[in-house]
N, C-alpha and C positions, 0 to 999 in steps of 0.2 A: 394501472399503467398511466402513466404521466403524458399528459398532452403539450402539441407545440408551445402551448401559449402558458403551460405549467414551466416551462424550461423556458422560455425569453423571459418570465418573472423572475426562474432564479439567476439569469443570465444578470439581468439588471441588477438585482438584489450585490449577487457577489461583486459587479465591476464597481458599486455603487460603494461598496465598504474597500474595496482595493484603493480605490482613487483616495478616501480618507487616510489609508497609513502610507500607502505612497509621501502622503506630506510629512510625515513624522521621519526624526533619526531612528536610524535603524534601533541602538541603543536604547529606545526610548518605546519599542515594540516589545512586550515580554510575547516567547515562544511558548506555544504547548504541545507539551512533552505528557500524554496521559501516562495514569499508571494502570489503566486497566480497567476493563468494563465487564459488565455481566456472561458478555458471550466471550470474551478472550480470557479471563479468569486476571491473572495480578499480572500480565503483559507489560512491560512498557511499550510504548507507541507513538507513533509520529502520523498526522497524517495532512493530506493535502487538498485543495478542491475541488472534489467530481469534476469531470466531464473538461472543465480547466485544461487540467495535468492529465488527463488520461487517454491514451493511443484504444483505435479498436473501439469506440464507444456511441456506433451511431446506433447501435440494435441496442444495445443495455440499456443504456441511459436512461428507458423508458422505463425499466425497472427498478433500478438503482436503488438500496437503500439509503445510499448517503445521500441521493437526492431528496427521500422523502426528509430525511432526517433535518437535510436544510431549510427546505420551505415551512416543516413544523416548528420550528426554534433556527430561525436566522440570527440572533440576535446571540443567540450562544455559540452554535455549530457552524454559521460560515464566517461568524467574528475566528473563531479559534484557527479555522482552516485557512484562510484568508492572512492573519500575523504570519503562518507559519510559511506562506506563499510570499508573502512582502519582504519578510526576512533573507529568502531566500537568493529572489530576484535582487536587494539589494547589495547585498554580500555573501556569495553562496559560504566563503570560509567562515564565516558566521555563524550559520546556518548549521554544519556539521560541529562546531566546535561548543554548540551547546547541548548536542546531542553526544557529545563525548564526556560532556561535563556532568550530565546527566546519567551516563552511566558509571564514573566513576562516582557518585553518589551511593548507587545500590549493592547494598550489602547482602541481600538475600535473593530468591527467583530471577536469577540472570537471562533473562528471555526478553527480547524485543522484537517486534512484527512491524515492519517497514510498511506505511500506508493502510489502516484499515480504511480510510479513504482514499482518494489522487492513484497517481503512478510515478512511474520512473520518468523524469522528461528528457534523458538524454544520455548521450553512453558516457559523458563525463560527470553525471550525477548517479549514473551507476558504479563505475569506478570508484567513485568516494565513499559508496555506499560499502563495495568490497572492501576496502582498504579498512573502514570501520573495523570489519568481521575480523582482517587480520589481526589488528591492532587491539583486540579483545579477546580473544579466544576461551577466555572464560564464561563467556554469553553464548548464548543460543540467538544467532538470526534468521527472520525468513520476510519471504516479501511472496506475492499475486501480482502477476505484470498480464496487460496484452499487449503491452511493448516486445513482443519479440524480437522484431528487427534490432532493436539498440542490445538486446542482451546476445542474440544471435552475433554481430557485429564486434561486439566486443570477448567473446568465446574466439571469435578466428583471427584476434589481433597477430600479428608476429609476434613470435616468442612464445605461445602458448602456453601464457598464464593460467591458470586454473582458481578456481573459485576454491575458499579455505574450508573445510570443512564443516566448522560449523555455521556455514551461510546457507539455507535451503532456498531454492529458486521453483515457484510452484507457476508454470504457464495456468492459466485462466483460461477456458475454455468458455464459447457462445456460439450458440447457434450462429449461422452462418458471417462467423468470421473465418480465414484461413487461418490454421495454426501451424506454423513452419516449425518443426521441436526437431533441428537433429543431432543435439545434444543430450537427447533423451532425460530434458526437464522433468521433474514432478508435473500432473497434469490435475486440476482443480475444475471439474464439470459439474454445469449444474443442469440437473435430468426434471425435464418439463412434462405435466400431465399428458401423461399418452404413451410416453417415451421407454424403450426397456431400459431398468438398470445397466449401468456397465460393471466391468470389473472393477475391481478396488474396494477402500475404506470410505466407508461411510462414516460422513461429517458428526460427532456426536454434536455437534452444536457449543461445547466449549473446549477451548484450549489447553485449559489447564487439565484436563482428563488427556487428551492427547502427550503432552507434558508429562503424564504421571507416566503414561504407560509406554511411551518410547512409539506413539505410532503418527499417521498422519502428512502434515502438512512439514514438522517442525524434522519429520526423514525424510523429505523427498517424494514421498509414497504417492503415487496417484490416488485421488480423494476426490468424490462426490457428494453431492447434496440434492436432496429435491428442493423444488422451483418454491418458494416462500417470500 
């Protein structure tokens, strides 16, 4: 568990590297776009930095993997998280448009996971996010929010657009946060020592197994994990 003074280090660390590409042209910021790590299998990926970007995260954050991840390799993982944060804040159409370029690149495993760090920071970076999905429909997307409010929000817009098919919206589950789902989201729990299992799938721990077998996170499925 990460203490106060674990988080004002990486507080410092991240604003400390922000302030740095803050001065650069956006142009002049390469983005990271992963292609995939041990636990997401050949994913593409985009993500953003913890606690930053993320709604709902005064009880996690003490958990966090991507916070460990940061304070163990800063210099790699909140450098990468950090560009993709500067690029953002300076031209969000920027921002999406190298993520579109990146996927008309891949020729094979069409799968992208929105954030294995960050979140959604707003119902107009959710939108673009949607808009992606449509605009590709040969890809597989899914994203983990405790943004409800901005996705809840943008579910009851007038007109009642709907989310494309292949976009899965998995709400993230924490102990004592509220989880408002009455769009009946996919629901992503993780069950702490003590706790009964819930219903659902159980996380195999990579994606690309889910991917093979048609289950999971990447259908909407309610999906648990224990506390690790």
């Amino acid at each position: 568990m990460f203490s106060n003074e674990s988080l004002t280090k990486l507080a410092k660390l991240m604003n400390s590297k922000k302030a740095d590409l803050l001065g650069k042209d956006v142009k002049e910021i390469k983005m990271c776009i992963s292609s995939g790590n041990k636990k997401i299998g050949k994913t593409l990926n985009v993500s953003l930095p913890p606690i930053m970007t993320c709604a709902n995260c005064k009880e996690c954050k003490h958990l966090c993997y991507d916070v460990k991840a940061c304070l163990q390799y800063p210099g790699t993982v909140i450098d990468a998280r950090m560009r993709n944060y500067v690029i953002l804040m300076k031209d969000r159409n920027e921002y999406f448009e190298r993520i579109q370029k990146k996927l008309n690149k891949r020729r094979t495993h069409k799968y992208f996971r929105w954030h294995v760090a960050g979140d959604i920071i707003d119902i107009d970076y959710f939108d673009r996010m949607v808009k992606i999905a449509k605009n590709n429909p040969q890809f597989k997307f899914w994203t983990y929010t405790k943004n409800y409010k901005v996705v809840n929000e943008w579910m009851s817009k007038p007109g009642g657009e709907k989310l494309p098919d292949n976009f899965s919206v998995m709400f993230s589950e924490w102990r004592s946060v509220e989880m408002i789902n009455p769009y009946g989201f996919g629901e992503f729990r993780v069950v702490f020592k003590g706790e009964e299992k819930p219903n659902g799938f159980y996380c195999p721990g990579n994606c690309d197994e889910c991917i093979k077998n048609e289950r999971g996170c990447i259908t909407n499925e309610t999906v648990y994990c224990n506390e690790h």
